[in-house]
C-alpha positions in Angstrom: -35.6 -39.1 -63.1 -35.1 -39.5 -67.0 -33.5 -43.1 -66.3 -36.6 -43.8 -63.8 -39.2 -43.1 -66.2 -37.8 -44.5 -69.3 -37.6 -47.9 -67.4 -41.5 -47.8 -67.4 -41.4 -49.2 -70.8 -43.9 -49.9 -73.6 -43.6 -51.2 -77.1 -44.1 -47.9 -78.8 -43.2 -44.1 -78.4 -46.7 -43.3 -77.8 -47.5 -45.9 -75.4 -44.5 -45.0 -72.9 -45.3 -41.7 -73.3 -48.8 -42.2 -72.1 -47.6 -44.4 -69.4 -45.3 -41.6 -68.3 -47.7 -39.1 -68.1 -50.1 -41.7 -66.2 -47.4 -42.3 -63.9 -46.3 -38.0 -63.6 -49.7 -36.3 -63.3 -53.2 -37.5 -61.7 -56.5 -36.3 -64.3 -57.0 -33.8 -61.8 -54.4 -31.8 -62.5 -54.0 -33.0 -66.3 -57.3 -31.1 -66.6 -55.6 -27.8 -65.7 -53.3 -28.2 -68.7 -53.5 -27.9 -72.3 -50.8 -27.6 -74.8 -50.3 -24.3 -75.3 -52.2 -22.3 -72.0 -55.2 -21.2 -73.9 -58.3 -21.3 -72.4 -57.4 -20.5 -69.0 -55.0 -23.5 -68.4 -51.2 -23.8 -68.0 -49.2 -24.3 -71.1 -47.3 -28.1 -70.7 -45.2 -27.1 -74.0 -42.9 -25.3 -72.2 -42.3 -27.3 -69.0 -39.8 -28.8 -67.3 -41.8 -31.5 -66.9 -42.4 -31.8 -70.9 -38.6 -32.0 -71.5 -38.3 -34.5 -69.1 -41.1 -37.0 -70.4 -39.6 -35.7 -74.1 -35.8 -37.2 -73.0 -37.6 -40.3 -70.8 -39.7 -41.8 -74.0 -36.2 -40.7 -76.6 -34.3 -43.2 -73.9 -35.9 -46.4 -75.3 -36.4 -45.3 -79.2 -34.2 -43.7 -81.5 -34.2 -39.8 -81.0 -35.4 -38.0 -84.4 -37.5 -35.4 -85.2 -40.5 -37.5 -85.5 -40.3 -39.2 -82.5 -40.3 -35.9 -81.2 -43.6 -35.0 -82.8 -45.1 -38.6 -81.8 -44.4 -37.8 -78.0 -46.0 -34.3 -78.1 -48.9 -35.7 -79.6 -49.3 -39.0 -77.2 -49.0 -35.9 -74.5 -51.5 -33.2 -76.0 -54.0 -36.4 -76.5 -53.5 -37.3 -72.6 -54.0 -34.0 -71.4 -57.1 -33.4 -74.0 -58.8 -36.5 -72.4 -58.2 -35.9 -68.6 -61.6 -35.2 -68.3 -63.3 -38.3 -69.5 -61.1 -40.4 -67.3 -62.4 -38.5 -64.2 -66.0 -38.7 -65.9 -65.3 -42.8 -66.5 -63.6 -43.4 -63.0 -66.8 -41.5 -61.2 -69.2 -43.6 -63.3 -67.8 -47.2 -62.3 -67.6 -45.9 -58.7 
């Protein structure tokens, strides 16, 4: 699964991250997550899910500390923002 997503590819840590998560979750169930499960939401910190987009986006850059940080960030972003994608898609329907 790891190999699988890596090969999605982008041309920075962020970018495949985002394009992982796009790829892992639909908005409808991003918006049910948050970072840390406050607010009534699951915590994605913790996941399986989270290790495995963490190891996925490390396959195709150098694995540091702050490549670390850049992924969880790129993820708490795309969960933060599920919401508005649902919002935009219903508006250009």
């Amino acid at each position: 699964m790891v190999r699988r997503l890596a090969a999605l590819g982008c041309s920075g840590i962020e970018g495949v991250t985002r394009r992982i998560m796009k790829y892992l979750m639909a908005n409808e169930l991003g918006i049910q997550f948050n970072w840390k499960g406050r607010y009534n939401k699951v915590g994605f910190e913790n996941t399986t899910t989270m290790n495995i987009v963490l190891e996925a986006a490390k396959l195709n850059f150098s694995a540091n500390e702050k490549n670390g940080m850049q992924v969880a960030w790129a993820i708490k972003e795309w969960l933060k923002h599920s919401a508005a994608r649902i919002n935009q898609a219903n508006k250009n329907i």
